[in-house]
Every structure is written in C-alpha cells, then in structure tokens.
N, C-alpha and C positions, 0 to 999 in steps of 0.2 A: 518227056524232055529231060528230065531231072535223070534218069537213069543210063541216057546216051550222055551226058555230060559228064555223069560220072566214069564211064566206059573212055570218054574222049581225056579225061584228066588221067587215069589211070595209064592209059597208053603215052601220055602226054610227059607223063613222069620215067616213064622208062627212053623216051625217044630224047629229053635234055638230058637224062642220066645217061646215056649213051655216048651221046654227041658232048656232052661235057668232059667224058674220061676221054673219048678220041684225040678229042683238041688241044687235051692234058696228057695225055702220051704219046696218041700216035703223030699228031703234026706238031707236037712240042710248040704248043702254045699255050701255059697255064694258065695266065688271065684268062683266058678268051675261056677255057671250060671252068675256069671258077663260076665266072658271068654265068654259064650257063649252069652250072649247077646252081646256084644263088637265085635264078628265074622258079626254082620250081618251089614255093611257097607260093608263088603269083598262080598257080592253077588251084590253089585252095581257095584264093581270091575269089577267081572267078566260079568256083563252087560256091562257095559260101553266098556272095553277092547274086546268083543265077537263082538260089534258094528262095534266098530273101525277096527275090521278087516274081518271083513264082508265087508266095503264100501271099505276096503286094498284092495280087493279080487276079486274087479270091480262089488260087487254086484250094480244092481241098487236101488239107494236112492228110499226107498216107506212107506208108511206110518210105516212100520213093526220099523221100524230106528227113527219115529217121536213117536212111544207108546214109544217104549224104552225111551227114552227121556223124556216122561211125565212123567213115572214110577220111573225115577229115581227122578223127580225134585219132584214129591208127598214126595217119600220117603223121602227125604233130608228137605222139608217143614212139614212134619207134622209126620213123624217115629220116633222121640223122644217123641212126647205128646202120640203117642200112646203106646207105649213102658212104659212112667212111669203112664199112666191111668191103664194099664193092671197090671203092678209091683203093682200099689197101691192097686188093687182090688184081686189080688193072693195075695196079704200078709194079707189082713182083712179075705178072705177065706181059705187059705190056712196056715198063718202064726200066725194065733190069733191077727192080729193088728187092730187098730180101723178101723170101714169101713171107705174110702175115703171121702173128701166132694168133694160133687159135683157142677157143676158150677154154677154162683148163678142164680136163673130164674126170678128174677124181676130189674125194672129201671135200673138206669147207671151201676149196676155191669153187668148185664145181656150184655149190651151194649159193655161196657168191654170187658167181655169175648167174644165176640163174635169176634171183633174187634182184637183183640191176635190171634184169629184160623185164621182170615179172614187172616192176616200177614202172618201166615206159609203158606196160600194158594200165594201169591204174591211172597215168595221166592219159591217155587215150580215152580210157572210161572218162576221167574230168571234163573234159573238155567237149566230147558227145555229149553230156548231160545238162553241162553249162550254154554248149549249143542249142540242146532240144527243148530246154528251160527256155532260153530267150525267145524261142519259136512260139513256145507254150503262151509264154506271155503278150506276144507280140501277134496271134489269135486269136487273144479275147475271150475264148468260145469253149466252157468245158464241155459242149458237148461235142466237140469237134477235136480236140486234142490227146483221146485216148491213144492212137497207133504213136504218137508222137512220145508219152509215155509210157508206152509198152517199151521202145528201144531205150530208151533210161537203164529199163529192167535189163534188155538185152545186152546193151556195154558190160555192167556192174555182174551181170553171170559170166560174162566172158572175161571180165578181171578176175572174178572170184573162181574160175574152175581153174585158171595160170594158176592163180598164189597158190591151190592145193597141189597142182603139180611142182612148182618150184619148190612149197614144203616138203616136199616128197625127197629132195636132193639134200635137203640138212636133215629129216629124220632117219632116211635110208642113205646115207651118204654111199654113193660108189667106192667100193678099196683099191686100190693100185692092185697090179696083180704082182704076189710076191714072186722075187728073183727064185727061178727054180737053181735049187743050189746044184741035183742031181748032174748040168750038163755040166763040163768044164772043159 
C-alpha cells in the first residue's frame, strides 16, 4: 500500500506541477496555479499521515516506511528548487519571459552552486532521519526497527557521496576555456 501511495504522490506532484504552470501561463490565470502549486505539500500530508497509520495498524516496519521517508525528506530538500527551475523555464517557454540563467559552470560560482544543491540534499537526509526516528520511536520495538535504521544510514550515504561530489567542484574547479587569441 505504502508503495503505490508513494507512486500515486510522485505522479501526483508532477500532474499539480503541470496543471499549476498551465493555469500560470497558458490560460493566464496565476492564482489559480499558484493554488495549485501551494497543494503539493498536501500530498506529503497524505504520505506522511498514510505511514503513520499504516505502522497504527501493527503493519510491520520494512523498508516500504523507510522510501516513504526518503521521499518525503527529497521533496522537502530539493521540491522548491525544482518547482521554481521548472516555473522559470514555463514562463521563458510558455509565458514570453526571458529564458532562465542557468547555473554558472566554471570556478568558485560553479563550486557554489553546487554546494546550495549539495545543502538541500543534507536537509533531505535531516528530515528522513527525523522522520524514521519518530517511526523508530513510535514502534517501541527494537526488535522490529532495524530496516527503519538501515535507511537513516541510507539518506546520510546519499548526502555524504553529494558533499564529495560537490567537493569535487571547489577542489578541481572547472577553468573557463581560454579565449583562443590565434582566430581574429
């Protein structure tokens, strides 16, 4: 059940984020897709709360309880930047606005940027963890909370192998390519 909910929120999230930019450019109604883009925190809601009583419900904690958790802690880390890349690229296509700039690809901006995304990925890990804590707790049962623990591990590796990639961008920084002087 936990698993087609997640499948249903995921598709759930791209069908307001759709119907939110339409309403927002194409029939030039902005409320009306803000409204709809502002609903999709409520499908974590219902993630979240579908969890919660699922574990109510004496299911056994299994990994199905630790994606959800992930999924919520992605969205809540990195579901605004995606949210206003896609805004900013429906309005250059859709809305006549300038096309967006994109992030920079050389030296310490590049570093930068990278470094801002790698952040949303560490509050994504916070918040699975803070989530699969309270699950932990709210189980009772350390003999039943291992898989629930394992995904702890699993966020916190998936933050930590981001932060050596984004390290990667301030120790090897990209160089601009120099201006060949040879054409003229």
């Amino acid at each position: 059940m936990i698993v087609t909910l997640i499948v249903v929120c995921e598709v759930g999230f791209w069908v307001l984020l759709a119907a939110g930019l339409a309403f927002r450019y194409l029939l030039r109604m902005p409320r009306t897709g803000l409204a709809l883009l502002l609903c999709e925190p409520l499908l974590e809601v219902v993630l979240l709360v579908a969890t919660a009583l699922d574990l109510k419900g004496g299911a056994e904690p299994n990994w199905t309880h630790g994606l959800a958790a992930l999924y919520i802690g992605y969205t809540v880390g990195h579901g605004h930047r995606t949210v206003t890349w896609l805004d900013g690229h429906a309005a250059h296509r859709l809305g006549g606005a300038a096309p967006p700039a994109g992030p920079p690809r050389y030296g310490l901006a590049r570093a930068r940027h990278e470094g801002r995304v790698w952040v949303g990925s560490v509050v994504a890990a916070a918040v699975a963890t803070g989530l699969l804590q309270a699950a932990i707790r709210y189980v009772d049962d350390p003999g039943r909370v291992g898989s629930l623990e394992s995904w702890q591990f699993v966020a916190w590796r998936a933050a930590g192998i981001h932060g050596v990639v984004a390290l990667t961008y301030l120790v090897w920084p990209k160089k601009e390519p120099a201006a060949d002087l040879t054409k003229r």
